[in-house]
N, CA, C and O atoms as a DFTB+ gen file, in Angstrom:
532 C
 N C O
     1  1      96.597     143.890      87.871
     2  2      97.461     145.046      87.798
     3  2      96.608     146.266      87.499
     4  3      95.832     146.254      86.544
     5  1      96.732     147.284      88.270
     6  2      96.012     148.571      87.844
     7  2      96.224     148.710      86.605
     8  3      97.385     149.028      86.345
     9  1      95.306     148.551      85.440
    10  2      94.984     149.321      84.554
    11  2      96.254     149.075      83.348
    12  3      96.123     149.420      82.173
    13  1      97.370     148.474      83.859
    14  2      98.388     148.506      83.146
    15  2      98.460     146.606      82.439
    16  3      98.382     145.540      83.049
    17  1      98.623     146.882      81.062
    18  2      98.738     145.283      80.234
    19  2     100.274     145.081      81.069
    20  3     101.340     145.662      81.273
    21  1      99.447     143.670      81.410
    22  2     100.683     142.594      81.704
    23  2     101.794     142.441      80.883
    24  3     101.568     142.224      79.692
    25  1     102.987     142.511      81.276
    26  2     104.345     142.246      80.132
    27  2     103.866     140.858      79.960
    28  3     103.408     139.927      80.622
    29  1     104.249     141.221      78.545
    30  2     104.451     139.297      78.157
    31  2     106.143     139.154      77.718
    32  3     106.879     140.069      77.348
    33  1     106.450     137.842      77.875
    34  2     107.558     137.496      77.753
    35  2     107.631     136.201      77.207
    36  3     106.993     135.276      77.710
    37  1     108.576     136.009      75.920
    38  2     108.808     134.858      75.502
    39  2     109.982     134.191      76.277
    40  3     110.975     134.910      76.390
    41  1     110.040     133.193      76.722
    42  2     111.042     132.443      77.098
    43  2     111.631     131.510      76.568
    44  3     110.785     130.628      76.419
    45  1     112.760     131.113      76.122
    46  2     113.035     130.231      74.850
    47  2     114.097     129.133      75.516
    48  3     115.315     129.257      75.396
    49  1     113.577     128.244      76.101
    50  2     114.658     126.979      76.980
    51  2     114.447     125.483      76.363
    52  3     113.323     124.986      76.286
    53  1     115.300     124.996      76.051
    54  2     115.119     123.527      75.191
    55  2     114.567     122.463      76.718
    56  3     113.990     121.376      76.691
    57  1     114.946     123.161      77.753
    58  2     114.858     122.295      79.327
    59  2     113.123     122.670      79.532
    60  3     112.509     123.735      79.485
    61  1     112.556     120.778      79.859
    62  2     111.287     121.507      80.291
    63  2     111.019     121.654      81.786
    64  3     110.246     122.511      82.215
    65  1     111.513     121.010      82.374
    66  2     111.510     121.269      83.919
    67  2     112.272     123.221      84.536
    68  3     112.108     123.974      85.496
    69  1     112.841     123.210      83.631
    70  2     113.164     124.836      83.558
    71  2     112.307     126.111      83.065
    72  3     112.211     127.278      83.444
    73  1     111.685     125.276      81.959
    74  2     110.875     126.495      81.652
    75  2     109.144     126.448      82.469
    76  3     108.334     127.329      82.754
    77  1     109.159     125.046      82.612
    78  2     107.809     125.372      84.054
    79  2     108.441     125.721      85.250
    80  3     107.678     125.387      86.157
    81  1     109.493     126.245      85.719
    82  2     109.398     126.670      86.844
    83  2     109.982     128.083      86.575
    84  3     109.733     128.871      87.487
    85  1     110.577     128.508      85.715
    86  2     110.782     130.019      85.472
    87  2     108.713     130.366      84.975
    88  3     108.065     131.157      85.661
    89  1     108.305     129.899      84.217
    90  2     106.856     130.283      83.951
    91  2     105.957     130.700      85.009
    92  3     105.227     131.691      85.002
    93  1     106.132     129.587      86.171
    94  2     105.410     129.527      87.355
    95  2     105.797     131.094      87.793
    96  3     104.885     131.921      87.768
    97  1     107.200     131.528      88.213
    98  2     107.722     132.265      88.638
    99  2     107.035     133.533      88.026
   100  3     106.135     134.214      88.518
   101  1     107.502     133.637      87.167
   102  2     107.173     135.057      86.345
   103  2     105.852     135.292      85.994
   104  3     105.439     136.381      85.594
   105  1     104.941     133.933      86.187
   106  2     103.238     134.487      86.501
   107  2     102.930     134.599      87.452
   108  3     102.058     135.468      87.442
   109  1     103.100     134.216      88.488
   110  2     102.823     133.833      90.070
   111  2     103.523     135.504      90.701
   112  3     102.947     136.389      91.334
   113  1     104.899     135.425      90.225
   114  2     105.342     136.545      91.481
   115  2     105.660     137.977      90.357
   116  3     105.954     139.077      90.825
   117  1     105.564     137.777      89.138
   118  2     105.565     138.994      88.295
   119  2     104.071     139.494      87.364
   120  3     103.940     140.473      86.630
   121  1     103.060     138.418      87.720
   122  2     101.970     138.931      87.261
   123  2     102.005     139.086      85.513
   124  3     101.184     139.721      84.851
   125  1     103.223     138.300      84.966
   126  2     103.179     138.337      83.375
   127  2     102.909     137.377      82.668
   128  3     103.174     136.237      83.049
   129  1     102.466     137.564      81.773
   130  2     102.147     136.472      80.723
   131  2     103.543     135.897      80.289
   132  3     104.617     136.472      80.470
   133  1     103.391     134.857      79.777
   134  2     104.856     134.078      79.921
   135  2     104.825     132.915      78.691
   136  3     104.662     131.728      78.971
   137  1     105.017     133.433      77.151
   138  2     105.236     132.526      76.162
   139  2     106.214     131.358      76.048
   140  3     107.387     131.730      76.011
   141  1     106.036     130.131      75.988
   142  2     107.322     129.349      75.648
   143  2     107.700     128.814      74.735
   144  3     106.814     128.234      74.107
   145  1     109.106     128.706      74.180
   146  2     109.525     127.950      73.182
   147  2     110.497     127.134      73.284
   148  3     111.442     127.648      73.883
   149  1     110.738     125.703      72.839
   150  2     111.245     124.951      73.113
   151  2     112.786     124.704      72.647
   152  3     113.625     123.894      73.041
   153  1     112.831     125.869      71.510
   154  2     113.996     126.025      70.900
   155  2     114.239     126.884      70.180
   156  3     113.235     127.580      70.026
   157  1     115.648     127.473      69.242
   158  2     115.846     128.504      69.077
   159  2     114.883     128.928      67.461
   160  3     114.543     130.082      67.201
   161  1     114.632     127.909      66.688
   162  2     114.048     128.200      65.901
   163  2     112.102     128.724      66.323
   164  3     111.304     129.559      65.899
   165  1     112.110     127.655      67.350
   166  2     110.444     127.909      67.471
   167  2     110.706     129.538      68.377
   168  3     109.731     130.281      68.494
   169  1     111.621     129.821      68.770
   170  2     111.480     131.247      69.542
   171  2     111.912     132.619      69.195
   172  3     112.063     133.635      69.873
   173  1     112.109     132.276      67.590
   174  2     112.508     133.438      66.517
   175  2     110.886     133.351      65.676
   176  3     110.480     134.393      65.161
   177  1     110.293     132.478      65.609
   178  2     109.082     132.093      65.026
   179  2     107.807     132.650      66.383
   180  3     106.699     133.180      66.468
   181  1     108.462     132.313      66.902
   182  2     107.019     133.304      67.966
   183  2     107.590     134.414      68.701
   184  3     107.063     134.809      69.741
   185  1     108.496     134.867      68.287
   186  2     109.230     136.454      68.513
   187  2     108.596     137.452      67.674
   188  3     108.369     138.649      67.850
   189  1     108.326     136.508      66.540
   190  2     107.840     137.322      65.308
   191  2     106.460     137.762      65.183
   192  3     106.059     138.828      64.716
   193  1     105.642     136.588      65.769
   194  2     104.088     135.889      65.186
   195  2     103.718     137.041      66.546
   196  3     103.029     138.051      66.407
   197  1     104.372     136.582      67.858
   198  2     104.014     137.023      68.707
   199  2     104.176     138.475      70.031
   200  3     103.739     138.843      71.121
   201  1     105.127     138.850      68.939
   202  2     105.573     140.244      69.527
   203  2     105.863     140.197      71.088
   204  3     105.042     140.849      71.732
   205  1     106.586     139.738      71.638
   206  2     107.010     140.175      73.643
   207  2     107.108     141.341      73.549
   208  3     107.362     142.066      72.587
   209  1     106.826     141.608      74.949
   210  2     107.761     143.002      75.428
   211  2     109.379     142.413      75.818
   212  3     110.263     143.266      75.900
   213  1     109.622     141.425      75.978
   214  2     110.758     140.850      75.947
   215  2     110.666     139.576      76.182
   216  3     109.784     138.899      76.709
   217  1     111.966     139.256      75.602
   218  2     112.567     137.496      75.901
   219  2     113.759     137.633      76.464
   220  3     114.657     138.473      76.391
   221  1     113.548     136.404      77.181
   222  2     113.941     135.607      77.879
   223  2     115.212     134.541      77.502
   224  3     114.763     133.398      77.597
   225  1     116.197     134.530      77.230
   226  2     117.176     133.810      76.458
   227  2     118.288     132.548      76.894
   228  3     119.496     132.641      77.112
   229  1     117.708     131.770      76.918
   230  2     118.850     130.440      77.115
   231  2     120.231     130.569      76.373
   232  3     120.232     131.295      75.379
   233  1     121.558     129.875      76.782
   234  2     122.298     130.756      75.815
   235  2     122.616     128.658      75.221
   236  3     123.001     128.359      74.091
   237  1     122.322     127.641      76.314
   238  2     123.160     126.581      75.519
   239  2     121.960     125.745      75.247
   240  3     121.063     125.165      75.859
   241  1     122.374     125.960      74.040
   242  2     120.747     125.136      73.395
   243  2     121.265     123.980      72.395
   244  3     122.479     123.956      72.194
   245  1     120.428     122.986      71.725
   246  2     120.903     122.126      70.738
   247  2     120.715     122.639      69.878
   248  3     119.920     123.550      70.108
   249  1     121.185     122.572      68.300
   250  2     120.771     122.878      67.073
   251  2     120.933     124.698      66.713
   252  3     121.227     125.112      65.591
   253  1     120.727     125.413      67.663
   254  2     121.084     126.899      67.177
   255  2     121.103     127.477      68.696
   256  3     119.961     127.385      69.146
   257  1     121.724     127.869      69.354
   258  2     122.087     127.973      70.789
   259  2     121.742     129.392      70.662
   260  3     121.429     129.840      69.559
   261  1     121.785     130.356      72.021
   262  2     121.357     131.439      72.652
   263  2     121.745     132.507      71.424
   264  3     121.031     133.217      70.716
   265  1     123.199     132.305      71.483
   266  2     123.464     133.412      70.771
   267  2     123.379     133.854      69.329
   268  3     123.644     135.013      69.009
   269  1     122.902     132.664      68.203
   270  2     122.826     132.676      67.395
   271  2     121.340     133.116      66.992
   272  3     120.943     133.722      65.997
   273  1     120.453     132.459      68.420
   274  2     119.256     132.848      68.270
   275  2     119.150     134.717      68.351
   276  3     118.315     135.379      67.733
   277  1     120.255     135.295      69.298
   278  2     120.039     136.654      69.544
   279  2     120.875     137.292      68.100
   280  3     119.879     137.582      67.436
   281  1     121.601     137.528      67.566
   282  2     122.269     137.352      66.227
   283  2     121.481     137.387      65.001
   284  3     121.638     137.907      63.897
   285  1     120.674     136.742      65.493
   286  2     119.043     136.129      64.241
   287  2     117.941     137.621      64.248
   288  3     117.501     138.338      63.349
   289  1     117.775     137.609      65.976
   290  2     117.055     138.903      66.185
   291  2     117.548     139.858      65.922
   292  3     117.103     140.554      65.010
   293  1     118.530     140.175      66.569
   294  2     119.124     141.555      66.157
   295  2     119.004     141.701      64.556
   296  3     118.476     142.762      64.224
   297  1     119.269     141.113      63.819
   298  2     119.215     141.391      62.439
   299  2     117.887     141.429      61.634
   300  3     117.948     141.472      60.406
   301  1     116.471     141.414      62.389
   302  2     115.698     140.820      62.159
   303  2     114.645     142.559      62.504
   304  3     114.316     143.045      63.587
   305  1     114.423     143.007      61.255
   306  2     113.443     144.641      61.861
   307  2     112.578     144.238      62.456
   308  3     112.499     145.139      63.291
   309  1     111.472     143.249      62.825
   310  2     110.405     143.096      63.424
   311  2     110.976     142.507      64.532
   312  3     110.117     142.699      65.393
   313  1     111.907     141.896      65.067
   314  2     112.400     141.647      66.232
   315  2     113.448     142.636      66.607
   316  3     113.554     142.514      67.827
   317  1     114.240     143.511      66.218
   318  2     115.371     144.035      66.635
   319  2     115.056     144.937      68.080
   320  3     115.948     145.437      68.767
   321  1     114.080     144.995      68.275
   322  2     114.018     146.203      69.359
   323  2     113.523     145.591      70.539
   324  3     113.312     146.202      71.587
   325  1     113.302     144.126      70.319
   326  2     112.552     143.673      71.894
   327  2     113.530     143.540      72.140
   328  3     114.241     142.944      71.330
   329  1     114.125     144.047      73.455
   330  2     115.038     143.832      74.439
   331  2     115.418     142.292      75.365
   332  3     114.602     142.042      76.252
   333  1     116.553     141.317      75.201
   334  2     116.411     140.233      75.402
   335  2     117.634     140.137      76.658
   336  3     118.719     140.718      76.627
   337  1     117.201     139.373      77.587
   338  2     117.901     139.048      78.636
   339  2     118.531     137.401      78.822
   340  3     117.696     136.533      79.074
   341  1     119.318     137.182      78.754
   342  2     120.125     135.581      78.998
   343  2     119.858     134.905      80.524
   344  3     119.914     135.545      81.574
   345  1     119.585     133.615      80.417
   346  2     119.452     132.816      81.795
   347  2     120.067     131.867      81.242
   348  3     119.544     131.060      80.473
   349  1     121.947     131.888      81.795
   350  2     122.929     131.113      81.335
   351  2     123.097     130.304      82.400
   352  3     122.388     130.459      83.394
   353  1     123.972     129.415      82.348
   354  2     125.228     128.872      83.091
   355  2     126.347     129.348      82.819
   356  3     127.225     129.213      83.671
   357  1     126.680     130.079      81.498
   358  2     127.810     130.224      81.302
   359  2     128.205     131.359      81.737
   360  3     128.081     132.281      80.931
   361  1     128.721     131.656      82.929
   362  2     129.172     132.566      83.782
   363  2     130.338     133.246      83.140
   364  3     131.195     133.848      83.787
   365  1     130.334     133.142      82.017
   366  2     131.472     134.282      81.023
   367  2     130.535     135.806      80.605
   368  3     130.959     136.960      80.551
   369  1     129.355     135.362      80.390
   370  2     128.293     135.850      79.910
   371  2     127.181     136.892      80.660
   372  3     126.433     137.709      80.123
   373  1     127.356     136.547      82.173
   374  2     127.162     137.404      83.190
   375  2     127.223     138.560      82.837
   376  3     126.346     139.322      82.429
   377  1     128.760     138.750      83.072
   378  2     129.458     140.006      82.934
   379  2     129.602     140.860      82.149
   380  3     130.089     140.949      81.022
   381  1     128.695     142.098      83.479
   382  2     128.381     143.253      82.794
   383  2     129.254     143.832      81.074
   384  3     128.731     144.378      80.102
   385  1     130.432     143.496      81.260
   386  2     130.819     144.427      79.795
   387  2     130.310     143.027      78.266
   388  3     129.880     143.080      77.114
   389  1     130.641     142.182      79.060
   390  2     130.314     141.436      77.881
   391  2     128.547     141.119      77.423
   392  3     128.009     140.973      76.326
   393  1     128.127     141.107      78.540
   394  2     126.299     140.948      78.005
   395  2     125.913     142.700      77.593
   396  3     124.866     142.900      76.976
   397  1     126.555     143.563      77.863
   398  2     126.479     144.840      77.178
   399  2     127.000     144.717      75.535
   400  3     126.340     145.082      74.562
   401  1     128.071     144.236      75.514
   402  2     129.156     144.261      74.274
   403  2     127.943     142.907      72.921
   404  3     128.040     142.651      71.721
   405  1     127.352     142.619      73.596
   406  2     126.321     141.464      72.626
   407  2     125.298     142.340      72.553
   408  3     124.757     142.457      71.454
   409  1     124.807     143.140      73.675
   410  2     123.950     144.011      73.248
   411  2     122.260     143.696      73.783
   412  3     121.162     144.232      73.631
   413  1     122.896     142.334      74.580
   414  2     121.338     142.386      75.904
   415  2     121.245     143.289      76.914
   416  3     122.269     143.903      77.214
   417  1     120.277     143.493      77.480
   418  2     120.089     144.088      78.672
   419  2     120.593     143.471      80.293
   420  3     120.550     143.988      81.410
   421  1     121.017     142.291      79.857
   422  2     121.643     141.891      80.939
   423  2     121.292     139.977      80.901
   424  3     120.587     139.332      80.125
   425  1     122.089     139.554      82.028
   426  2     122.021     138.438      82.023
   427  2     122.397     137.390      83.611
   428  3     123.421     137.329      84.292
   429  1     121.215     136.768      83.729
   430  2     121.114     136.082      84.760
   431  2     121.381     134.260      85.171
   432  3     120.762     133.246      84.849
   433  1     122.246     134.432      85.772
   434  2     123.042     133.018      86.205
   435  2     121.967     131.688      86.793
   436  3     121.077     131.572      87.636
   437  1     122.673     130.800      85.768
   438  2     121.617     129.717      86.214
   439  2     123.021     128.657      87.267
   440  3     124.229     128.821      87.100
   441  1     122.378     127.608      88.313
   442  2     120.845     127.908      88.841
   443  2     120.569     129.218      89.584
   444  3     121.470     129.523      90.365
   445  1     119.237     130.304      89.506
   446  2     119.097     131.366      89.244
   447  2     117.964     131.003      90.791
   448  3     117.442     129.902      90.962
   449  1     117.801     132.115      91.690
   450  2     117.188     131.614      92.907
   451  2     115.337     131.959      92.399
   452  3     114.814     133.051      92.176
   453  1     114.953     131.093      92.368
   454  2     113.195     131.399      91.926
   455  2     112.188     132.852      92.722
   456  3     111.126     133.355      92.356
   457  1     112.827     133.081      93.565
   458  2     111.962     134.115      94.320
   459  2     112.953     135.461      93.942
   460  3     112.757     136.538      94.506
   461  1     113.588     135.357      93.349
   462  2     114.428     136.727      92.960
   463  2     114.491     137.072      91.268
   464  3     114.819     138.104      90.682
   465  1     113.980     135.597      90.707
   466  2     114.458     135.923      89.246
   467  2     113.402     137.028      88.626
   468  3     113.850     137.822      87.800
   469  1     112.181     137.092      88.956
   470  2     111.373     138.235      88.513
   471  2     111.989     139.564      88.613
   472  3     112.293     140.251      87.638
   473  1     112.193     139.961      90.114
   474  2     113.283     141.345      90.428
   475  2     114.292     141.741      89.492
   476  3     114.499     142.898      89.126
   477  1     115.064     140.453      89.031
   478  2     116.304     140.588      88.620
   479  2     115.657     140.916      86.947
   480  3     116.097     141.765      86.171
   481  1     114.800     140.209      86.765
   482  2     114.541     140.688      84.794
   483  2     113.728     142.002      84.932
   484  3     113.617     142.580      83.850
   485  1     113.183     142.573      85.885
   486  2     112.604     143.539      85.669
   487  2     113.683     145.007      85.954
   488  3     113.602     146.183      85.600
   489  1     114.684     144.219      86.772
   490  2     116.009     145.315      87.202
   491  2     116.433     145.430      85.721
   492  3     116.228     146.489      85.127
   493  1     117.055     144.308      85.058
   494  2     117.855     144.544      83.762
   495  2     117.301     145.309      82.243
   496  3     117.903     145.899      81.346
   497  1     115.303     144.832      82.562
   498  2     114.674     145.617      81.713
   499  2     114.348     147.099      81.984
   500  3     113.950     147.818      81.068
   501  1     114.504     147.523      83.144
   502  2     114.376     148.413      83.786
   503  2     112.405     148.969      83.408
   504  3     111.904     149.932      82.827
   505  1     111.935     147.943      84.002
   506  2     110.589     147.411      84.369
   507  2     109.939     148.037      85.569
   508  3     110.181     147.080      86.304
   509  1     109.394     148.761      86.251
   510  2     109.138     148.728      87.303
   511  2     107.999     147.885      87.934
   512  3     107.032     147.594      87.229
   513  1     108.057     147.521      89.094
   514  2     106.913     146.225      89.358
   515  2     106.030     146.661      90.102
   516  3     106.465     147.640      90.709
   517  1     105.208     146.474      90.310
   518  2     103.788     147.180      91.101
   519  2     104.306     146.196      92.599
   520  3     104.874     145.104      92.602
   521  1     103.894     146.997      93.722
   522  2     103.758     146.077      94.793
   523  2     102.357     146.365      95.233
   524  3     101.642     147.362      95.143
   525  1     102.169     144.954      95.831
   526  2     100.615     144.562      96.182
   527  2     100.460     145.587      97.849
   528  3     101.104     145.679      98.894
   529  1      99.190     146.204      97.249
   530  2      98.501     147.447      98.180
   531  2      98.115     146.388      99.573
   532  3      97.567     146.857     100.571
């Protein structure tokens, strides 16, 4: 990337076949560094340690699920300001007034098409992406 640090992004999915192929994705076709955590506690613990420019948010997790994990952040001064985006199934959660009304930047439907999901987190972060010269 010209001159510009790579976004990094934590991604926080209890699924591992999900989070290597969103990883692949978002290094391969977004050129970002791409943290993972396996759950909601380990991804409030490297939210912290590890500062993103944003995460990445599962919302149905075991033991402390999406939203409790975002709930955690928001209340949290060293996390409150990274901007976090949802990769649900739960298609309640989509929608625009309600992923506004929680207070993400938006939120993307799983299964989520692999050659678009970069576009789509950099649309909701309002990211702009370099295209290759």
């Amino acid at each position: 990337m010209k001159g510009i640090t790579a976004k990094r992004i934590l991604f926080i999915d209890d699924e591992l076949h999900i989070r290597q192929i969103v990883k692949t994705c978002l290094e391969t076709l977004g050129g970002w560094e791409v943290l993972l955590a396996t759950s909601g506690q380990e991804g409030l613990d490297k939210a912290i340690s590890e500062k993103p420019h944003a995460i990445l948010l599962d919302v149905m997790m075991p033991e402390m699920d999406g939203l409790v994990v975002l709930r955690e952040l928001q209340t949290n001064a060293l996390t409150q300001s990274i901007p976090v985006v949802f990769l649900t199934s739960r298609v309640s959660l989509t929608e625009p007034q309600r992923f506004q009304a929680l207070g993400v930047k938006g939120a993307i439907a799983k299964p989520f098409d692999s050659l678009t999901l970069v576009p789509q987190i950099a649309d909701a972060l309002g990211w702009h992406l370099e295209t290759p010269s």
